[in-house]
N, C-alpha and C positions, 0 to 999 in steps of 0.2 A: 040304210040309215034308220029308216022304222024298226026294223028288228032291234038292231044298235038301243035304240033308246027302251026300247020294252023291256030290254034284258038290263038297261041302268036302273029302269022304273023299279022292277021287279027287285032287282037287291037292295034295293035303297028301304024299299015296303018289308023286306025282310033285317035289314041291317037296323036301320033306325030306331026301330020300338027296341031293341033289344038295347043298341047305345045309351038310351035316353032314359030305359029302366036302370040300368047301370049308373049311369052318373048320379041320378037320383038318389038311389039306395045308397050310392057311396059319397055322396056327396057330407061336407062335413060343415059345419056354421058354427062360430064361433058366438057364447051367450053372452049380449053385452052389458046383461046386467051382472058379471060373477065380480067379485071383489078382486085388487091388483094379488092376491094370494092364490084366487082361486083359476089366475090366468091360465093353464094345464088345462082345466076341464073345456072340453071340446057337446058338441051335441049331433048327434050321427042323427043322419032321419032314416034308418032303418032300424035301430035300437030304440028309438022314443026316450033314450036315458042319456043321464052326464056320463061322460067317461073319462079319465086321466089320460090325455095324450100319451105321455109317456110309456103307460101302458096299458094297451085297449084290452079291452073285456074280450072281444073276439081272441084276442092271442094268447090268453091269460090260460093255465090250466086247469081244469074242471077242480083238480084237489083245490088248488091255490083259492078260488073262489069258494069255495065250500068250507076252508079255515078261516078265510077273512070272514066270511059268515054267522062261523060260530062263535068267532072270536067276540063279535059286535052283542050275541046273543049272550056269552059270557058276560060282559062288558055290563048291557044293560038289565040282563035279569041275575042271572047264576049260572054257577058253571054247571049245576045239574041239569038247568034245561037244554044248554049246550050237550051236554052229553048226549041228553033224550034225543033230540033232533039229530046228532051223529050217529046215532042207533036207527035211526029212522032212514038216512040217508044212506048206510050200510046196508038196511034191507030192500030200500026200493032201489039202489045202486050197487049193485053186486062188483062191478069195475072200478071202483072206485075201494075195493074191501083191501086192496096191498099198500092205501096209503093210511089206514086207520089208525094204527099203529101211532102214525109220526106224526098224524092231526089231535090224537088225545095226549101224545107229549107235551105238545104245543100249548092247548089248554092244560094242561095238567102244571105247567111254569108260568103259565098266566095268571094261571087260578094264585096260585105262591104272591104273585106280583101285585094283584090288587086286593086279596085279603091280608097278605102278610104272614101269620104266622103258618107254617107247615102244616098243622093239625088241623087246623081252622078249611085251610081249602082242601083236604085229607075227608073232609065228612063229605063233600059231594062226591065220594067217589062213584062209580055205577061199573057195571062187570062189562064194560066196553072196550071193544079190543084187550083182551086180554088183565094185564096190569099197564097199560100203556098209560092213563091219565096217572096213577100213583107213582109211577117209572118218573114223568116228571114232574111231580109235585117233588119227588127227593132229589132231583136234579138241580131245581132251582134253589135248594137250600144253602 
């Protein structure tokens, strides 16, 4: 019976810590100050950030996150600085260089979107990925 319970003791000192790191990390609380709009955003306490339930950051793809990125960086400064930093994310992210292409279309129809005229978002071009952001600046026309 002694034995019996050393060897309960023993996995319990090995199980336990390991359970209770896990619940932790995954554990999710809901912020009760968000607005009834902002009901979706969840607060992971291993992230330290809001996250859209719907769809978390962990599952999200590194491109996917890197266009909503530059999109924001479009958004609030230019599409050049966007670019620069896509340049930047090309070179210190070499795996991420096959989706380049479809991320400066992206802004390149953004750009169209919130300047308006073609030409107008045509001047920020930058030789990134190819002709990929002027591909769609004429797309969105």
């Amino acid at each position: 019976m002694n034995s019996a319970a050393r060897r309960i003791g023993r996995t319990l000192a090995l199980v336990l810590p390991v359970v209770l790191v896990l619940s932790g990390t995954l554990a999710v609380t809901r912020v009760p100050w968000a607005s009834k709009a902002a009901e979706s955003q969840v607060l992971t306490a291993s992230s330290g950030k809001a996250a859209v339930a719907a769809a978390p950051q962990a599952a999200r793809a590194p491109q996917d996150i890197l266009r909503d990125r530059l999109l924001l960086d479009l958004q609030e400064k230019n599409p050049g600085v966007a670019l620069t930093h896509l340049q930047e994310e090309m070179n210190a992210r070499p795996s991420l260089a096959k989706h380049c292409a479809s991320i400066a279309r992206f802004l390149g129809r953004a750009a169209v979107a919130k300047y308006g005229a073609a030409h107008r978002a045509q001047e920020y071009s930058r030789p990134v990925c190819d002709t990929s952001f002027a591909t769609g600046v004429a797309a969105a026309q």
